[in-house]
mmCIF file of the N, C-alpha and C atoms, coordinates in Angstrom:
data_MODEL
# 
_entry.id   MODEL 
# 
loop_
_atom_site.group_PDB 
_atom_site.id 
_atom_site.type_symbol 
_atom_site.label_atom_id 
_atom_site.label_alt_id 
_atom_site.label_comp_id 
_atom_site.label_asym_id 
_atom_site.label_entity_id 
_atom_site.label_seq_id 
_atom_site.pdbx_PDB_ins_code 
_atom_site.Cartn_x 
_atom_site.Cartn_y 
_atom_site.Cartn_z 
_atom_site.occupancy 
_atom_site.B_iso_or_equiv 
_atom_site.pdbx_formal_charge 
_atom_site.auth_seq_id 
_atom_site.auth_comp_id 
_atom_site.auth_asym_id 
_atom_site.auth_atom_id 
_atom_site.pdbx_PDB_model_num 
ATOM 1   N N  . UNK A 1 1  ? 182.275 -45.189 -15.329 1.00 0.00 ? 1  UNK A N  1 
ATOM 2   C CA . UNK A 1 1  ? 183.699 -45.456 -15.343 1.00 0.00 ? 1  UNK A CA 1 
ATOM 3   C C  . UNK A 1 1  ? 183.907 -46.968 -15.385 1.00 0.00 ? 1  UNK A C  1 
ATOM 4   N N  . UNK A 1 2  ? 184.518 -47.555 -16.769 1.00 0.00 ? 2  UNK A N  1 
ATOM 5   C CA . UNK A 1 2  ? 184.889 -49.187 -17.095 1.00 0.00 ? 2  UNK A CA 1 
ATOM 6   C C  . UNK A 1 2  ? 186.528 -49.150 -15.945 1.00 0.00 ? 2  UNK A C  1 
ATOM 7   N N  . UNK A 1 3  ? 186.404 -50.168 -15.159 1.00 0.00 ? 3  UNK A N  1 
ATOM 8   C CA . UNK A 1 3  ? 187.087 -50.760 -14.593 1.00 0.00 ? 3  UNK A CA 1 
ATOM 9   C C  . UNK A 1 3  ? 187.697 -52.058 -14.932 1.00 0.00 ? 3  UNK A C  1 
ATOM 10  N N  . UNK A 1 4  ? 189.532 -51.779 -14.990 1.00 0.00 ? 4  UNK A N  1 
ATOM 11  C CA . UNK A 1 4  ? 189.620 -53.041 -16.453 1.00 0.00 ? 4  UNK A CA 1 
ATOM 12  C C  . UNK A 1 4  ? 189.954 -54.275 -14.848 1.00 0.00 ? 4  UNK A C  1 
ATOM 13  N N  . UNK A 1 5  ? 189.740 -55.549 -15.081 1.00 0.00 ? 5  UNK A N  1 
ATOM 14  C CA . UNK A 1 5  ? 190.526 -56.580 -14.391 1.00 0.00 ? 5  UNK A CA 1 
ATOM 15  C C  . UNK A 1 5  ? 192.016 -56.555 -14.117 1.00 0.00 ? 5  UNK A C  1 
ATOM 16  N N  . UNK A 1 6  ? 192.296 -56.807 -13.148 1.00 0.00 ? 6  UNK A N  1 
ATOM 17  C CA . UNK A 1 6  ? 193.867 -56.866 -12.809 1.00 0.00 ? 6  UNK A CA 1 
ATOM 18  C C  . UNK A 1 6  ? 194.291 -58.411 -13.542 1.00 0.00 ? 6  UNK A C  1 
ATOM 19  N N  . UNK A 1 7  ? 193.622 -58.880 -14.050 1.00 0.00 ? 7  UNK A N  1 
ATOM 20  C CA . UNK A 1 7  ? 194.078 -60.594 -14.549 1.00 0.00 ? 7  UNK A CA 1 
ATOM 21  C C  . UNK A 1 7  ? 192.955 -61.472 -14.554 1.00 0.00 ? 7  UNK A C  1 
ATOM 22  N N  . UNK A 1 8  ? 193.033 -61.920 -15.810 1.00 0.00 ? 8  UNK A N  1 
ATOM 23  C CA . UNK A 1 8  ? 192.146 -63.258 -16.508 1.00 0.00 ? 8  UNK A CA 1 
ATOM 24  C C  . UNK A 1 8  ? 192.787 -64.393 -16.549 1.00 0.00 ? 8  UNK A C  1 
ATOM 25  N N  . UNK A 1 9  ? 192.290 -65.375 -15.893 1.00 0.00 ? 9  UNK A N  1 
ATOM 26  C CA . UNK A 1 9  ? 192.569 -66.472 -15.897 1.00 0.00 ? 9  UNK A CA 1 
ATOM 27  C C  . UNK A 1 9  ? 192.416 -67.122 -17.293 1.00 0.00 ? 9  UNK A C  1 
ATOM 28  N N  . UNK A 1 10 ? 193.892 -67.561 -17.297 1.00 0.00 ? 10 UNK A N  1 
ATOM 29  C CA . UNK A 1 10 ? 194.613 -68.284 -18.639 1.00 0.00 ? 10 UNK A CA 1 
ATOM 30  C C  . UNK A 1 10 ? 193.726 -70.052 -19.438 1.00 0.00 ? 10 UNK A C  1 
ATOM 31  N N  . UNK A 1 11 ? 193.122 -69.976 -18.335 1.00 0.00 ? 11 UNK A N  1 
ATOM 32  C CA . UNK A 1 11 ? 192.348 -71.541 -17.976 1.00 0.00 ? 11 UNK A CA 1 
ATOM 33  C C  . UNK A 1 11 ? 191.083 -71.676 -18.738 1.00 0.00 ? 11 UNK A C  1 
ATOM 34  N N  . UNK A 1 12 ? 190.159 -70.272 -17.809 1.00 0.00 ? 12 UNK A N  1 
ATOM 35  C CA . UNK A 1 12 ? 188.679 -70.542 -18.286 1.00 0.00 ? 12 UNK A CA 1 
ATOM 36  C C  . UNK A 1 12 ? 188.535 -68.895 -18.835 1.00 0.00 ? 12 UNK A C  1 
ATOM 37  N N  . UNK A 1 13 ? 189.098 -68.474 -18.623 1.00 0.00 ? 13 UNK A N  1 
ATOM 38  C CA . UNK A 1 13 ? 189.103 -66.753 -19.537 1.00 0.00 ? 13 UNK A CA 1 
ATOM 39  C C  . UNK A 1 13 ? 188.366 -65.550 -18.368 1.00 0.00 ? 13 UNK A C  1 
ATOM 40  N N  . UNK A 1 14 ? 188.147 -66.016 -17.130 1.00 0.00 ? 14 UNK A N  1 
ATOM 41  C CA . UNK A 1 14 ? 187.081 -65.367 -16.315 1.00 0.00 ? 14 UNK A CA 1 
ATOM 42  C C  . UNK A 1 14 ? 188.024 -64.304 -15.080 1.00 0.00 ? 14 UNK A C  1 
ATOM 43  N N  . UNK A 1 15 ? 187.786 -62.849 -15.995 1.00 0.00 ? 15 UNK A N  1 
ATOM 44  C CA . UNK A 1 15 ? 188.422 -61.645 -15.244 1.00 0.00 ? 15 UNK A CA 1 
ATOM 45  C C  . UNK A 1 15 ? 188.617 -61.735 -13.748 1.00 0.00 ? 15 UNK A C  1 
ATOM 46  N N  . UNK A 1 16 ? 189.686 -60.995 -13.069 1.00 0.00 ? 16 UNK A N  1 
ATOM 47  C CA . UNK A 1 16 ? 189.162 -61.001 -11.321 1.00 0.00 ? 16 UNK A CA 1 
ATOM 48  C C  . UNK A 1 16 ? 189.745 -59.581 -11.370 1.00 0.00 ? 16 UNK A C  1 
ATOM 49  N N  . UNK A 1 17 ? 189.085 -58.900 -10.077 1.00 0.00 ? 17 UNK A N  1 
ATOM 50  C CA . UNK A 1 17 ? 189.681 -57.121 -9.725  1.00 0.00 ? 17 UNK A CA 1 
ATOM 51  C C  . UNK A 1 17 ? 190.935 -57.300 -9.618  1.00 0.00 ? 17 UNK A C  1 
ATOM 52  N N  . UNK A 1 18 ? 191.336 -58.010 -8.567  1.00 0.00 ? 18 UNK A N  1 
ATOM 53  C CA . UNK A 1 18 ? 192.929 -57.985 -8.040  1.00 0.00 ? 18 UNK A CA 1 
ATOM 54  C C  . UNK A 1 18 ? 193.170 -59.506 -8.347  1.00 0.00 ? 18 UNK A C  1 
ATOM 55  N N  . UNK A 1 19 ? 195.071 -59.131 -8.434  1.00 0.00 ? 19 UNK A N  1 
ATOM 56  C CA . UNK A 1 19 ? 195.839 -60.267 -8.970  1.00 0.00 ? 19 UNK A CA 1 
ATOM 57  C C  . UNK A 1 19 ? 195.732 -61.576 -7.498  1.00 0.00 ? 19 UNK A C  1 
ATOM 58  N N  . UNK A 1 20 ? 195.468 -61.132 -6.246  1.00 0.00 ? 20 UNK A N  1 
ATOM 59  C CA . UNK A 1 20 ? 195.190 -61.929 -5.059  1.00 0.00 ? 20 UNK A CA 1 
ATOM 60  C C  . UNK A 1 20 ? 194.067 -62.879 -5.419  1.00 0.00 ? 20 UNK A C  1 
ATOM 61  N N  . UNK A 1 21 ? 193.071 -62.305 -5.563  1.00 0.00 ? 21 UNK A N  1 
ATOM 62  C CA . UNK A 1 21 ? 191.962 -62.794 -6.355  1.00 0.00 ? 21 UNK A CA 1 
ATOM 63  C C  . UNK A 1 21 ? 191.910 -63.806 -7.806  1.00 0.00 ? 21 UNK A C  1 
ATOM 64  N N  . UNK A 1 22 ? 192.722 -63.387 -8.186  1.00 0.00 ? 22 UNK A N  1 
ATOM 65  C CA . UNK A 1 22 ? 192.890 -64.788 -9.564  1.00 0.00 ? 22 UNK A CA 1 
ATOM 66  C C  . UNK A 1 22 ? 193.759 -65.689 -9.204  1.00 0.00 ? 22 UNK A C  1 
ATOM 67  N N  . UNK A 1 23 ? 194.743 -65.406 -8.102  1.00 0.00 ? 23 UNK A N  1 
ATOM 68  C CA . UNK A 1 23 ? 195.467 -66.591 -7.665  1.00 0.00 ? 23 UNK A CA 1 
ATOM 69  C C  . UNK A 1 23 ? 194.842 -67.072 -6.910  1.00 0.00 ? 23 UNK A C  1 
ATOM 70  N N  . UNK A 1 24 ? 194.164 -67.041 -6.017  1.00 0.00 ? 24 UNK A N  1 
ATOM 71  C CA . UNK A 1 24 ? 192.680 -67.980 -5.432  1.00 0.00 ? 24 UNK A CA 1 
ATOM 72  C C  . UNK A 1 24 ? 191.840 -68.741 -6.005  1.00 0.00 ? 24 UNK A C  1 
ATOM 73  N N  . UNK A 1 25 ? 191.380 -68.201 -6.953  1.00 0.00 ? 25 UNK A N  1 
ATOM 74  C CA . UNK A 1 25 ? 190.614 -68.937 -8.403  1.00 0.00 ? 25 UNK A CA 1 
ATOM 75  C C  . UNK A 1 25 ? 191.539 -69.785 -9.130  1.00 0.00 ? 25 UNK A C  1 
ATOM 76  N N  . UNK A 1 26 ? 192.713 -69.541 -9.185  1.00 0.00 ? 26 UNK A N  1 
ATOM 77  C CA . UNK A 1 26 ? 193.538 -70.757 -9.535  1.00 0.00 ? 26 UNK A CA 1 
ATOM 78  C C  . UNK A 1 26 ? 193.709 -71.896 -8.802  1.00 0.00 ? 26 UNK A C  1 
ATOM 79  N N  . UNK A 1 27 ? 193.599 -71.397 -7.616  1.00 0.00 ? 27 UNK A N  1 
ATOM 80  C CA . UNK A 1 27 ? 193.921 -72.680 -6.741  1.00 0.00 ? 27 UNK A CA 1 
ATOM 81  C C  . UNK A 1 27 ? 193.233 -73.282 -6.444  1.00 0.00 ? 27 UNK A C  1 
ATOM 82  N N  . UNK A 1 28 ? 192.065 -72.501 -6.517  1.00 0.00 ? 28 UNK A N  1 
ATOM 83  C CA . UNK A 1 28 ? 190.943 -73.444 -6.089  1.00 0.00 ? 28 UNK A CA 1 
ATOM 84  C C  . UNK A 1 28 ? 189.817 -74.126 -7.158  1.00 0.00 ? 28 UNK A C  1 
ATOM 85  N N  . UNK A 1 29 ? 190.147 -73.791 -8.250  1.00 0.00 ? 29 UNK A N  1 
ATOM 86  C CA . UNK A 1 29 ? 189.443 -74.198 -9.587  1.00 0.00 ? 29 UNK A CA 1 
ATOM 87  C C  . UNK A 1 29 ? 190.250 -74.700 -10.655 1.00 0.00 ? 29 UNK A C  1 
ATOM 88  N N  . UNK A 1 30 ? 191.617 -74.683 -10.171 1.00 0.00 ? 30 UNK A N  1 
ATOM 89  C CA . UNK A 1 30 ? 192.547 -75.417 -11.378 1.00 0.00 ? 30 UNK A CA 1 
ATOM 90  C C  . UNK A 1 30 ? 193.832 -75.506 -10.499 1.00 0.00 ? 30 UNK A C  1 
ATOM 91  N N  . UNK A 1 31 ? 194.203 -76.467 -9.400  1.00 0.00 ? 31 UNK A N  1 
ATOM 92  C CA . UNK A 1 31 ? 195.168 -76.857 -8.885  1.00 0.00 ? 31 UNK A CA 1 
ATOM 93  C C  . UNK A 1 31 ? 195.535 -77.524 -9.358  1.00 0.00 ? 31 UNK A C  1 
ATOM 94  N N  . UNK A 1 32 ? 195.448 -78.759 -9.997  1.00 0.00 ? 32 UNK A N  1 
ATOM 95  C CA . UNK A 1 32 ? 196.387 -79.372 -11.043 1.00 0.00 ? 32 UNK A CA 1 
ATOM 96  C C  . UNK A 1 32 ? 197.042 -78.864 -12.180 1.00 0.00 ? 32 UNK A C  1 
ATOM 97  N N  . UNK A 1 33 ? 196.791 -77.101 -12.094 1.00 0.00 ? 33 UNK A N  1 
ATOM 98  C CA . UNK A 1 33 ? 197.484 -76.731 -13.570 1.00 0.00 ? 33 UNK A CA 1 
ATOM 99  C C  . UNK A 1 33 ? 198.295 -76.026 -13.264 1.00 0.00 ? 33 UNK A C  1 
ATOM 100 N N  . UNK A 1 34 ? 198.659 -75.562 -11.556 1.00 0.00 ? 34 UNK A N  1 
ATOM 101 C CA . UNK A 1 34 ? 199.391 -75.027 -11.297 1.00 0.00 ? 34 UNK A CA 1 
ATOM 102 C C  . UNK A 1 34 ? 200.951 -75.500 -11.177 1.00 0.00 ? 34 UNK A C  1 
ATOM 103 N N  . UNK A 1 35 ? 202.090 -73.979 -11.317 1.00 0.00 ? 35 UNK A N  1 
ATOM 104 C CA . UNK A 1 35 ? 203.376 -74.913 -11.605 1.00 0.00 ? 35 UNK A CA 1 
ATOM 105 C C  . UNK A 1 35 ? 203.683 -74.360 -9.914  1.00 0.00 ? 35 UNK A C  1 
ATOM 106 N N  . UNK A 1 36 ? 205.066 -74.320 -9.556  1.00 0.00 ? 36 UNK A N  1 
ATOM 107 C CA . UNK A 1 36 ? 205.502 -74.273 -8.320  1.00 0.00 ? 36 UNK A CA 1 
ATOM 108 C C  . UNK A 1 36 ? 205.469 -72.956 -7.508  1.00 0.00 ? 36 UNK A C  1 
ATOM 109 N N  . UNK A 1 37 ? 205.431 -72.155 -8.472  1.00 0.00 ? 37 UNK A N  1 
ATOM 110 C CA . UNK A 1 37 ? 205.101 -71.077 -7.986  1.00 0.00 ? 37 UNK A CA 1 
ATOM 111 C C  . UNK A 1 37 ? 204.120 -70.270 -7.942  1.00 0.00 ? 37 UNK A C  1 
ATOM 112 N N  . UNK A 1 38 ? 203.556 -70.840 -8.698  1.00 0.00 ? 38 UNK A N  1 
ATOM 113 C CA . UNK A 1 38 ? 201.765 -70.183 -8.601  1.00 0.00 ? 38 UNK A CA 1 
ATOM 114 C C  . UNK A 1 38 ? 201.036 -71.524 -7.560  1.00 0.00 ? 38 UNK A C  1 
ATOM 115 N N  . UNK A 1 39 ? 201.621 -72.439 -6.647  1.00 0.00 ? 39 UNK A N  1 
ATOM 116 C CA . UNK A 1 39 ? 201.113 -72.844 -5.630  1.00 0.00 ? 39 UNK A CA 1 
ATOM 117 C C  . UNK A 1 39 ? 201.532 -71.862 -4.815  1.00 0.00 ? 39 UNK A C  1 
ATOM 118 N N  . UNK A 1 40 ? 202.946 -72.233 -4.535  1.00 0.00 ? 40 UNK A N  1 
ATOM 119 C CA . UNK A 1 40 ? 203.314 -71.179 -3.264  1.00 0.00 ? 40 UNK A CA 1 
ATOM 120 C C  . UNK A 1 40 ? 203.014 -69.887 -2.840  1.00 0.00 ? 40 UNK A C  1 
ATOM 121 N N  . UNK A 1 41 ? 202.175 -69.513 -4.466  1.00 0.00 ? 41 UNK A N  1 
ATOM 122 C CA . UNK A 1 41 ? 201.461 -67.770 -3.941  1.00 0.00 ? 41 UNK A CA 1 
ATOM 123 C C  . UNK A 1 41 ? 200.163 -68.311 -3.855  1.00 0.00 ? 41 UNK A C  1 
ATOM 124 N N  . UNK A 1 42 ? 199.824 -69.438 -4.075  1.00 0.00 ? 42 UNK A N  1 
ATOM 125 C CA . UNK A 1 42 ? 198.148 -69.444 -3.420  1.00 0.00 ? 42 UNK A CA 1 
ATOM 126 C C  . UNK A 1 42 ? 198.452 -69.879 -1.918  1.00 0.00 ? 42 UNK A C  1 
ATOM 127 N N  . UNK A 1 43 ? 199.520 -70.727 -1.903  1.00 0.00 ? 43 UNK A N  1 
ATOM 128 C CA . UNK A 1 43 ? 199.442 -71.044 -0.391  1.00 0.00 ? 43 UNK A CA 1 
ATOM 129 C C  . UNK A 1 43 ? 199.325 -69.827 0.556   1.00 0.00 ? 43 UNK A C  1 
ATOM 130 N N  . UNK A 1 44 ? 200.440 -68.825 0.345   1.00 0.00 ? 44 UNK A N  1 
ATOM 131 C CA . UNK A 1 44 ? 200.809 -67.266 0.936   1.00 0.00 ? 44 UNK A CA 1 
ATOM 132 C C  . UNK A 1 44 ? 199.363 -66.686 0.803   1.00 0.00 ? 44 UNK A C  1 
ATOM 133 N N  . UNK A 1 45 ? 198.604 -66.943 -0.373  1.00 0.00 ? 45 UNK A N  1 
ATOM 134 C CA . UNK A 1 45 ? 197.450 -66.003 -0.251  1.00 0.00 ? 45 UNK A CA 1 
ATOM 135 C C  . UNK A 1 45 ? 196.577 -66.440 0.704   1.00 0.00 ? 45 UNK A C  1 
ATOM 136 N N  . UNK A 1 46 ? 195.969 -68.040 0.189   1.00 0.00 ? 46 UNK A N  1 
ATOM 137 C CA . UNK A 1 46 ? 195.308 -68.316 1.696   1.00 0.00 ? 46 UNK A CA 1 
ATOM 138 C C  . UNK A 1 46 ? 195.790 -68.108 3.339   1.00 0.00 ? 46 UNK A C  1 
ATOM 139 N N  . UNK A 1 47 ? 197.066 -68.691 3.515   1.00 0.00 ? 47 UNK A N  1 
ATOM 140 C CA . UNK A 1 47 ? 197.580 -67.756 4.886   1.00 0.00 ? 47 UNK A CA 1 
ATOM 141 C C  . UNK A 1 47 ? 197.175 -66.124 5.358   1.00 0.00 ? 47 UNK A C  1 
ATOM 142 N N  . UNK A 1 48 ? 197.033 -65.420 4.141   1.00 0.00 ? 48 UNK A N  1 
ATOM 143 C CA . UNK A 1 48 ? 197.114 -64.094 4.040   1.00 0.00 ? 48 UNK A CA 1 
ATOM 144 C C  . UNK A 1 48 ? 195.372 -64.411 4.615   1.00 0.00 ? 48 UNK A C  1 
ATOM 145 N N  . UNK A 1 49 ? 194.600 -64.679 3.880   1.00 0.00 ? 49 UNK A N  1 
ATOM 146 C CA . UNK A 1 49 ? 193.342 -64.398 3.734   1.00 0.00 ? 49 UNK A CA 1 
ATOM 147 C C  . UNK A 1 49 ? 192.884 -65.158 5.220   1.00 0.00 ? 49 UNK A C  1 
ATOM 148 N N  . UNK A 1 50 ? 193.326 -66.387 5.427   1.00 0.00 ? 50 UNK A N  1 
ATOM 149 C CA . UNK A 1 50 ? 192.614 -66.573 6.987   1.00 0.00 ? 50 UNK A CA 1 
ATOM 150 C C  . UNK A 1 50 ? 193.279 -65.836 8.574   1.00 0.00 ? 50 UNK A C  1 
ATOM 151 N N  . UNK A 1 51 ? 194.160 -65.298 7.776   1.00 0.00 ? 51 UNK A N  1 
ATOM 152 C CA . UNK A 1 51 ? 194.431 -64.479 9.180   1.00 0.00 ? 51 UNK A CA 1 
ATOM 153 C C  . UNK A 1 51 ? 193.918 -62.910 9.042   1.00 0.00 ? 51 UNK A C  1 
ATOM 154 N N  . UNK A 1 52 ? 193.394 -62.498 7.619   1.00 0.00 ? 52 UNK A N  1 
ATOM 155 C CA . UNK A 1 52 ? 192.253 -61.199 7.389   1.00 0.00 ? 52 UNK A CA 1 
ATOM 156 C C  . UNK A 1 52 ? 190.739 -62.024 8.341   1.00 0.00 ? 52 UNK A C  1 
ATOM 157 N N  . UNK A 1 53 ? 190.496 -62.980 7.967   1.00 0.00 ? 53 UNK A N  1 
ATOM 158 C CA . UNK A 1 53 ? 188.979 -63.294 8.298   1.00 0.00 ? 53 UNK A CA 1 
ATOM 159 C C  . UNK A 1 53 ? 189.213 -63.767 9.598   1.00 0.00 ? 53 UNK A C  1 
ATOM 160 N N  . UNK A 1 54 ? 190.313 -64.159 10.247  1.00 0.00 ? 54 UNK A N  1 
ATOM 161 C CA . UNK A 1 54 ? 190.146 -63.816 12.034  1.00 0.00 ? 54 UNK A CA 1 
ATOM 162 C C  . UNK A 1 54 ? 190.402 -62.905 12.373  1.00 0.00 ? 54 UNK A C  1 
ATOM 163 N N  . UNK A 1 55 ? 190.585 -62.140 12.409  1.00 0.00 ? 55 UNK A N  1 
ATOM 164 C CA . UNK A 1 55 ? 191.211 -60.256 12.532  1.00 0.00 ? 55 UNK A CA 1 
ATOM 165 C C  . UNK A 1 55 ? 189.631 -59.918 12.836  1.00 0.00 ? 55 UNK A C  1 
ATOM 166 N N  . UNK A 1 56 ? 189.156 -59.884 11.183  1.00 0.00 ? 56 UNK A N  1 
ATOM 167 C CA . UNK A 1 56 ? 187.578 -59.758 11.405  1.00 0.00 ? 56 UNK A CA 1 
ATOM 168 C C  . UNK A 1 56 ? 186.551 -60.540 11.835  1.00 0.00 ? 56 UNK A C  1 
ATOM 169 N N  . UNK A 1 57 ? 186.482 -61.825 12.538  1.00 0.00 ? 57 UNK A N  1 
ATOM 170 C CA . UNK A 1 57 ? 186.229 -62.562 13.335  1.00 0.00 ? 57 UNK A CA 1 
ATOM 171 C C  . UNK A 1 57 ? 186.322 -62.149 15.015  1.00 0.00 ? 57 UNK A C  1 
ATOM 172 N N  . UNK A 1 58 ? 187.700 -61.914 15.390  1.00 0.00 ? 58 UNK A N  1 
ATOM 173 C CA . UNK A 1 58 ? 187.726 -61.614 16.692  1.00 0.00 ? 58 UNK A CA 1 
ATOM 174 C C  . UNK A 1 58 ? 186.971 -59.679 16.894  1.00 0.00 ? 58 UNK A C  1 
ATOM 175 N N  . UNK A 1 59 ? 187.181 -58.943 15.618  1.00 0.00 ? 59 UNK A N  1 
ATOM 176 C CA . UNK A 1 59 ? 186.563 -57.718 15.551  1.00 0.00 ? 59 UNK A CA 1 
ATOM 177 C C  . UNK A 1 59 ? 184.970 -57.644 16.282  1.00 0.00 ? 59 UNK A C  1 
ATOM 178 N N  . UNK A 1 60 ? 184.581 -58.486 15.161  1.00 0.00 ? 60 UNK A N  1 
ATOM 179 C CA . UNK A 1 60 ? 182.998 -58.661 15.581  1.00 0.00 ? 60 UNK A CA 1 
ATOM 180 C C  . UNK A 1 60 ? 182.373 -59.234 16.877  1.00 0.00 ? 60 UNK A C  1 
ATOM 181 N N  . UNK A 1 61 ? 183.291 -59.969 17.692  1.00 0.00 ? 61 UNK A N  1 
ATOM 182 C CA . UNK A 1 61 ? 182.810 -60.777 18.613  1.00 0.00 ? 61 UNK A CA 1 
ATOM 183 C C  . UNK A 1 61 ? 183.402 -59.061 19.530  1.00 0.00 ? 61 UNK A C  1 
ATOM 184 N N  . UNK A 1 62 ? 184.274 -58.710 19.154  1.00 0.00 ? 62 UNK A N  1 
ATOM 185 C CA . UNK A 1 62 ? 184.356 -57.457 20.330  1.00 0.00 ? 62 UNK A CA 1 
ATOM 186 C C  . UNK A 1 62 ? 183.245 -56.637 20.399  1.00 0.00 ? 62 UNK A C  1 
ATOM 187 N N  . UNK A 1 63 ? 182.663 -56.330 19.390  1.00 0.00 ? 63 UNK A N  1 
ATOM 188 C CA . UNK A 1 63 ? 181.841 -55.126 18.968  1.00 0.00 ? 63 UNK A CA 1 
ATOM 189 C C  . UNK A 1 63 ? 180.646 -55.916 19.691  1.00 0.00 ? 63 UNK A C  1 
ATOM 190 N N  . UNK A 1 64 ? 180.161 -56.944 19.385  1.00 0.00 ? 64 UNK A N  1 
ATOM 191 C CA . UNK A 1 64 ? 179.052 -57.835 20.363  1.00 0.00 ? 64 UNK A CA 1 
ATOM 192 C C  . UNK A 1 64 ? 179.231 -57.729 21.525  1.00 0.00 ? 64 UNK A C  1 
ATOM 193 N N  . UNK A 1 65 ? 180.194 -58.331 22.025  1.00 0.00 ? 65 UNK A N  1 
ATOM 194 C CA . UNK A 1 65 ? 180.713 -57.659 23.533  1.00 0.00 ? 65 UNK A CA 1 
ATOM 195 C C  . UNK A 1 65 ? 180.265 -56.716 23.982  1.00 0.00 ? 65 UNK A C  1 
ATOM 196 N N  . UNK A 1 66 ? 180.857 -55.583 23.357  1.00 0.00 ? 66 UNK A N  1 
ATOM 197 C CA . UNK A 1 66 ? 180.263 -54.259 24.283  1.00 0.00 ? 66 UNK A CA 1 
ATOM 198 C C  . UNK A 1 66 ? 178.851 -53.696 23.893  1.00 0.00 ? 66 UNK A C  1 
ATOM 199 N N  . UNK A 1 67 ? 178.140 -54.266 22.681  1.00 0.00 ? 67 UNK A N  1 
ATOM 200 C CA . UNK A 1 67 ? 176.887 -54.194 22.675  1.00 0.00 ? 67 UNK A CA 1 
ATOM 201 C C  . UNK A 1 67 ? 176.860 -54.512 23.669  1.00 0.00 ? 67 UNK A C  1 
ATOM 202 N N  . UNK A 1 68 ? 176.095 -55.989 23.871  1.00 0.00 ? 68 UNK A N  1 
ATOM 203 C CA . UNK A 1 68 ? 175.972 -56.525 24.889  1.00 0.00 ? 68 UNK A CA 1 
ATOM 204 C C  . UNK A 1 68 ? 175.468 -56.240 26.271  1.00 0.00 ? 68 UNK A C  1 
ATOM 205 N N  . UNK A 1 69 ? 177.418 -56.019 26.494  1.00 0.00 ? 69 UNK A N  1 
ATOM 206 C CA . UNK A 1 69 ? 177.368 -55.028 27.904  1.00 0.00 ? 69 UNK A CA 1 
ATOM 207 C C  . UNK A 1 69 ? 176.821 -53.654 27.901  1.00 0.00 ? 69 UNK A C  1 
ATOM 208 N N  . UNK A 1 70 ? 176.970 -53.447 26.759  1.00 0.00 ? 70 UNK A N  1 
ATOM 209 C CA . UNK A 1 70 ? 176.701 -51.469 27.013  1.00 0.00 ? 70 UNK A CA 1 
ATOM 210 C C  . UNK A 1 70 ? 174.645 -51.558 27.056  1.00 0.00 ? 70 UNK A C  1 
ATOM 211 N N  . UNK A 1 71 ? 174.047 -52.582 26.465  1.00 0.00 ? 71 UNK A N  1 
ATOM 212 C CA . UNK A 1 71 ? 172.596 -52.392 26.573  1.00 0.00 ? 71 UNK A CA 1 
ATOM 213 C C  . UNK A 1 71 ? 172.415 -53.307 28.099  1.00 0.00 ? 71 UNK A C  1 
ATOM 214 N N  . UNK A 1 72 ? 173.160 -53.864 28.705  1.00 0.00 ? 72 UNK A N  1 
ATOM 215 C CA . UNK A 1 72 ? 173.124 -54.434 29.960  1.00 0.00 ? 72 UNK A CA 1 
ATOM 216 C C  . UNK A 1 72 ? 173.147 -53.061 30.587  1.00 0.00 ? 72 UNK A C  1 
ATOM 217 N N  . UNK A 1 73 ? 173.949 -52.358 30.530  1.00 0.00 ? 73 UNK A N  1 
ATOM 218 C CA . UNK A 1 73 ? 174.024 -51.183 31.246  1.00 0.00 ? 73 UNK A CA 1 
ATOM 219 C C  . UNK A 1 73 ? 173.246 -49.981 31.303  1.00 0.00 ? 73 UNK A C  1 
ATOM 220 N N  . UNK A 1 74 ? 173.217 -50.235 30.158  1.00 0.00 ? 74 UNK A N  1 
ATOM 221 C CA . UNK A 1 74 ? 171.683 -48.961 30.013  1.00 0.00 ? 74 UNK A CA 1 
ATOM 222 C C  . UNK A 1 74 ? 170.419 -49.844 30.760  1.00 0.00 ? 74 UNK A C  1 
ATOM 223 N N  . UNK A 1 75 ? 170.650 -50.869 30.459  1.00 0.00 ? 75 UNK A N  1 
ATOM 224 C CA . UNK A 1 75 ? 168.695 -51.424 31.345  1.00 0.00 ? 75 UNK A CA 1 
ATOM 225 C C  . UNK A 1 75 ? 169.050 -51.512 33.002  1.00 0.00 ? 75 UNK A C  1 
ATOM 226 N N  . UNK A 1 76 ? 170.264 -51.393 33.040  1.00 0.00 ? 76 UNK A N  1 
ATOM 227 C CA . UNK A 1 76 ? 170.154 -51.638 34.910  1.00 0.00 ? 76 UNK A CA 1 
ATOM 228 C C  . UNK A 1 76 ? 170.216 -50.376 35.117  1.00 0.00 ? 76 UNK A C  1 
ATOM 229 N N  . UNK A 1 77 ? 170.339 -49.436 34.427  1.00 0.00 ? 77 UNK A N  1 
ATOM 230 C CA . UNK A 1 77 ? 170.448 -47.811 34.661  1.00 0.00 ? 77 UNK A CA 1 
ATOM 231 C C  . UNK A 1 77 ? 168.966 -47.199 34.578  1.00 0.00 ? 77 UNK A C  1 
ATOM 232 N N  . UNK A 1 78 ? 168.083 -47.185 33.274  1.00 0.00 ? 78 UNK A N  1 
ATOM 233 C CA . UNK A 1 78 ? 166.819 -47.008 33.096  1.00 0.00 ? 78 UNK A CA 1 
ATOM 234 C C  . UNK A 1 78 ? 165.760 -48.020 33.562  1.00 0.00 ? 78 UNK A C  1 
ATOM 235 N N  . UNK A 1 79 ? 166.137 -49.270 34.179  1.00 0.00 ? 79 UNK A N  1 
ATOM 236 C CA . UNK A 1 79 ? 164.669 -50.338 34.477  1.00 0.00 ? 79 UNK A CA 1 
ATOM 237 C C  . UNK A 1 79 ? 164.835 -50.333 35.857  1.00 0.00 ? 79 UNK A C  1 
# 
């Protein structure tokens, strides 16, 4: 099953899955070609995207956590 791109960048011709995704690649590989509003949706996207990667940041440090504790607990239980 061919999966078409949601948008090719107008710049260097190079497909992305989602339209979030080519406005990232714009911004970050051709910010001087951007007009006012294709900043302000990269700005919104990066906002978007570093508050996904602390979400999943604070996720993982939980899940360590109760590793952690939960094999603390099993060895003061079995040792």
């Amino acid at each position: 099953m061919e999966e078409t791109p949601a948008g090719t960048c107008e710049h260097c011709g190079h497909p992305f899955p989602t339209s979030e995704r080519l406005v990232l690649h714009k911004g970050i590989e051709h910010p001087s070609q951007l007009d006012d509003s294709e900043q302000e949706a990269f700005e919104s996207a990066v906002t978007e995207e570093e508050a996904d990667l602390r979400t999943l940041r604070l996720k993982a440090l939980a899940v360590l956590v109760l590793l952690y504790f939960g094999l603390l607990i099993l060895y003061a239980i079995f040792a």
